[in-house]
Backbone as ProteinMPNN parsed JSONL, in Angstrom:
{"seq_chain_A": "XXXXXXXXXXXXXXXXXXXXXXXXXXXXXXXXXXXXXXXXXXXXXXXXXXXXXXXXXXXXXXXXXXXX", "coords_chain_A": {"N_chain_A": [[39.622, 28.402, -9.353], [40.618, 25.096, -9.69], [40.563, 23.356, -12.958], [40.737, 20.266, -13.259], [38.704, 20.137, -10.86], [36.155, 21.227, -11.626], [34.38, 18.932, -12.486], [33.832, 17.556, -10.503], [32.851, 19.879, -9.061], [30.511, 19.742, -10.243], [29.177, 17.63, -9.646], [28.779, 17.263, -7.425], [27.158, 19.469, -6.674], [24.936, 18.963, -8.322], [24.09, 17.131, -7.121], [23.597, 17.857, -4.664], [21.122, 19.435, -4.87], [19.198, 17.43, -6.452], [19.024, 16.515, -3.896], [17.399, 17.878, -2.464], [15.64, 18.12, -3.78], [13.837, 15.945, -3.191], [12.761, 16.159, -0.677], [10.547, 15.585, 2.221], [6.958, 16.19, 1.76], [5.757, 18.791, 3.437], [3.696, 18.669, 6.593], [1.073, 19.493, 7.067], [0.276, 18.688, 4.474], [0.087, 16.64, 4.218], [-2.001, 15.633, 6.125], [-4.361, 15.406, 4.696], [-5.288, 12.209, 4.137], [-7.116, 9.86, 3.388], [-9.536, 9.189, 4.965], [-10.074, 6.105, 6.769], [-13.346, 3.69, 6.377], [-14.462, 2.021, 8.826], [-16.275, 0.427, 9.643], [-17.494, -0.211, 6.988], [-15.37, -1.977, 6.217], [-15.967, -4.054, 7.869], [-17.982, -4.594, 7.319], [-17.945, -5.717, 5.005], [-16.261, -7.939, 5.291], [-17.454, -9.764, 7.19], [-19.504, -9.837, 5.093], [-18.094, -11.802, 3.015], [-16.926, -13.724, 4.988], [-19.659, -15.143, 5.991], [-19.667, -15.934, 2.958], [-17.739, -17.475, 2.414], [-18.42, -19.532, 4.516], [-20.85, -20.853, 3.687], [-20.291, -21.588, 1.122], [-17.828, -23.591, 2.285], [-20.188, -25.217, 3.454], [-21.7, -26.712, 1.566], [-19.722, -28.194, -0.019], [-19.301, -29.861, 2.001], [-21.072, -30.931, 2.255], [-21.679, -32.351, -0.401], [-19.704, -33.888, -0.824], [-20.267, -35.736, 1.622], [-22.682, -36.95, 0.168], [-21.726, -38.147, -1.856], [-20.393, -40.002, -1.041], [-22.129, -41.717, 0.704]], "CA_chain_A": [[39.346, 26.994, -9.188], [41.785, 24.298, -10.924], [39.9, 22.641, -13.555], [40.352, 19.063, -12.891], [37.938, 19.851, -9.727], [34.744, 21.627, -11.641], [33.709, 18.078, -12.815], [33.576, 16.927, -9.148], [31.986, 20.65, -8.236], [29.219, 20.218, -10.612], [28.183, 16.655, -9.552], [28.272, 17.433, -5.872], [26.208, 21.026, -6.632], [23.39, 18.425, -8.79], [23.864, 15.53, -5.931], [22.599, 18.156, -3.265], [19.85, 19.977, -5.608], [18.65, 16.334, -6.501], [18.633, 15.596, -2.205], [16.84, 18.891, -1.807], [13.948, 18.23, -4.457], [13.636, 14.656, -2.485], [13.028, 16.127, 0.789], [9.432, 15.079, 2.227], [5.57, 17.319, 1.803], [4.95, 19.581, 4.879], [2.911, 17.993, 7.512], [0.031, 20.01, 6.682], [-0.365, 18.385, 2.997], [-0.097, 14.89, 4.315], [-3.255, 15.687, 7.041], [-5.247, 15.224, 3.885], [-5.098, 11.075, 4.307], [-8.952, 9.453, 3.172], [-10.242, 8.507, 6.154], [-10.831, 4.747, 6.748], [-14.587, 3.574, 7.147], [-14.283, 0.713, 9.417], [-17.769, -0.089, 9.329], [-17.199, -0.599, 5.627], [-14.672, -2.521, 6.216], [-16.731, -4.869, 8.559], [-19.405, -5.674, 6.614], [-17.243, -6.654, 3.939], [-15.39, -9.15, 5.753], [-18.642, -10.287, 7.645], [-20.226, -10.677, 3.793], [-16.799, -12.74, 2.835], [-16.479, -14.962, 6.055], [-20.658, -15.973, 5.215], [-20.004, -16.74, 1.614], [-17.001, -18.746, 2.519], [-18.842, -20.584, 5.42], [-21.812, -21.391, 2.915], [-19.228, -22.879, 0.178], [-18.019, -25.014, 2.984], [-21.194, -25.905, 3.629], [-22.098, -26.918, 0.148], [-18.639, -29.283, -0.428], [-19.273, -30.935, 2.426], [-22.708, -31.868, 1.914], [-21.718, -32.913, -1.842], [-18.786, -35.262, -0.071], [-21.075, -36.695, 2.424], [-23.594, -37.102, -0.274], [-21.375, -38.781, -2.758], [-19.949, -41.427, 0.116], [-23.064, -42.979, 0.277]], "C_chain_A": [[40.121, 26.224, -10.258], [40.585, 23.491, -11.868], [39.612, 21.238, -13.619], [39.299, 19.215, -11.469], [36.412, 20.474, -10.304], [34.241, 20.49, -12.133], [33.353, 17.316, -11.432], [32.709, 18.21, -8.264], [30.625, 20.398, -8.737], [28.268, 19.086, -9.998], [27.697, 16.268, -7.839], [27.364, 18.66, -6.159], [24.783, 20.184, -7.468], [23.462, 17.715, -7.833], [22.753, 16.512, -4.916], [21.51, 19.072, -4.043], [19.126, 18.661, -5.906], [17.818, 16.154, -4.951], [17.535, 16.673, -2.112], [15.446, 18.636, -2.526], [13.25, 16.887, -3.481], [13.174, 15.167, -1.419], [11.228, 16.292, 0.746], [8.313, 16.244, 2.015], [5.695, 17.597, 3.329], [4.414, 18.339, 5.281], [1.341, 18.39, 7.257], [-1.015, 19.185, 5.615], [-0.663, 16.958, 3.628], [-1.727, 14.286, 5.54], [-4.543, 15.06, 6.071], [-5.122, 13.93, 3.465], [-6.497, 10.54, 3.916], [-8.805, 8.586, 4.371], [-10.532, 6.994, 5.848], [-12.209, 4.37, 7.323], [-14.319, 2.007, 6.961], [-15.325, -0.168, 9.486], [-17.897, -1.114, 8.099], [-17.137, -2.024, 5.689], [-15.05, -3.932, 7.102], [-17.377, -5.838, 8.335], [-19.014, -5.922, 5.374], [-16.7, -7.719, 4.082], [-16.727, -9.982, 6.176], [-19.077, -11.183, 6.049], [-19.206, -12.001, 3.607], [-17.105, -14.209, 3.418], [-18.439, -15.578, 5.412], [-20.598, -16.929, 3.936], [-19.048, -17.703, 1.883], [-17.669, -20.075, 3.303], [-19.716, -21.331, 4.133], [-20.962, -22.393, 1.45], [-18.619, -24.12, 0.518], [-19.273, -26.064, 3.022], [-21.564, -26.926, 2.641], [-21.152, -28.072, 0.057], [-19.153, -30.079, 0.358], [-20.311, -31.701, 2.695], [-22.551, -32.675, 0.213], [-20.704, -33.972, -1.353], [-19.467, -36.23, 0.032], [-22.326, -37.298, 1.073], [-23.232, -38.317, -1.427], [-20.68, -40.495, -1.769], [-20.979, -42.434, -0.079], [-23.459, -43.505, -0.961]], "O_chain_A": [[40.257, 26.586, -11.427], [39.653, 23.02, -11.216], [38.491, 20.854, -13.955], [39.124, 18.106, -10.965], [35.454, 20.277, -9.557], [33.114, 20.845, -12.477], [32.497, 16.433, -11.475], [32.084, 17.985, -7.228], [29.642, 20.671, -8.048], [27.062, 19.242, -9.807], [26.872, 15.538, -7.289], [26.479, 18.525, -5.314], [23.666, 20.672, -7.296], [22.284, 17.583, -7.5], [21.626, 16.209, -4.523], [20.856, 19.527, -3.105], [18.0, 18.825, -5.436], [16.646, 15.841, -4.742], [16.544, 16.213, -1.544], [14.356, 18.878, -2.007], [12.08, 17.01, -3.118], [13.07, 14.154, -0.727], [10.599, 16.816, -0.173], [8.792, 17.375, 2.105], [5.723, 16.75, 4.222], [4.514, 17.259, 4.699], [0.484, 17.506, 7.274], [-2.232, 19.005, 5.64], [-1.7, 16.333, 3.405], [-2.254, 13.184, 5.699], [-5.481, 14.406, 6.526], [-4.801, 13.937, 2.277], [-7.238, 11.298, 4.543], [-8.127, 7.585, 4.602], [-11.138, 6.66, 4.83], [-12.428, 4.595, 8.513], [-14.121, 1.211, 6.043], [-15.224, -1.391, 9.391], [-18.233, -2.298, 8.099], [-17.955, -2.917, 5.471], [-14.303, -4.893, 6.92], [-17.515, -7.02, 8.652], [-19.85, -6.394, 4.603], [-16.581, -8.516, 3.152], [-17.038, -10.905, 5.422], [-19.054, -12.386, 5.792], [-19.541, -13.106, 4.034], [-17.371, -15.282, 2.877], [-18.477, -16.367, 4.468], [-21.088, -18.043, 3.749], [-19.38, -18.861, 1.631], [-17.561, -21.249, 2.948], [-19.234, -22.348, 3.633], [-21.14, -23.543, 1.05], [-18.596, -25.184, -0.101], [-19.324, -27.26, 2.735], [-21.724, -28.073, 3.058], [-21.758, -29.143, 0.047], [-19.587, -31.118, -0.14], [-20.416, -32.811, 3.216], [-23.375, -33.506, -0.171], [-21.078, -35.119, -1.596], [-19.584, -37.219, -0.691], [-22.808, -38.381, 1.406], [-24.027, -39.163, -1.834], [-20.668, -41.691, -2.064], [-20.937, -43.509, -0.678], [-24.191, -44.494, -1.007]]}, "name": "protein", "num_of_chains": 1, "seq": "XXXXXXXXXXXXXXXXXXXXXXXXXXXXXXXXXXXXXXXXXXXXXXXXXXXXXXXXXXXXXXXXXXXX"}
């Protein structure tokens, strides 16, 4: 091998050992995802959308209240 080319073999021989550590988990490992509880997720928004309504509520009774 001529020597002006092992500085171009070594950084193509780390380029594709770099690509190879990169390459994605099995399918197997990734099965193990935490489940979403939608339920949860329900009655959190539900709580939310209430407290927001009730804050409306509140301004616009302090509006109306200050008008008159």
């Amino acid at each position: 091998m001529r020597p002006y080319l092992l500085p171009f073999a070594l950084l193509a021989g780390g380029a594709w050992a770099f690509a190879m550590a990169e390459l994605p988990m099995p399918i197997e490992r990734q099965d193990t995802v935490a489940q979403i509880d939608f339920d949860d997720l329900h009655q959190q928004a539900n709580t939310a959308l209430e407290k927001l309504r009730q804050s409306h509520d509140r301004r616009m009774a302090s509006t109306s209240a200050a008008t008159f």
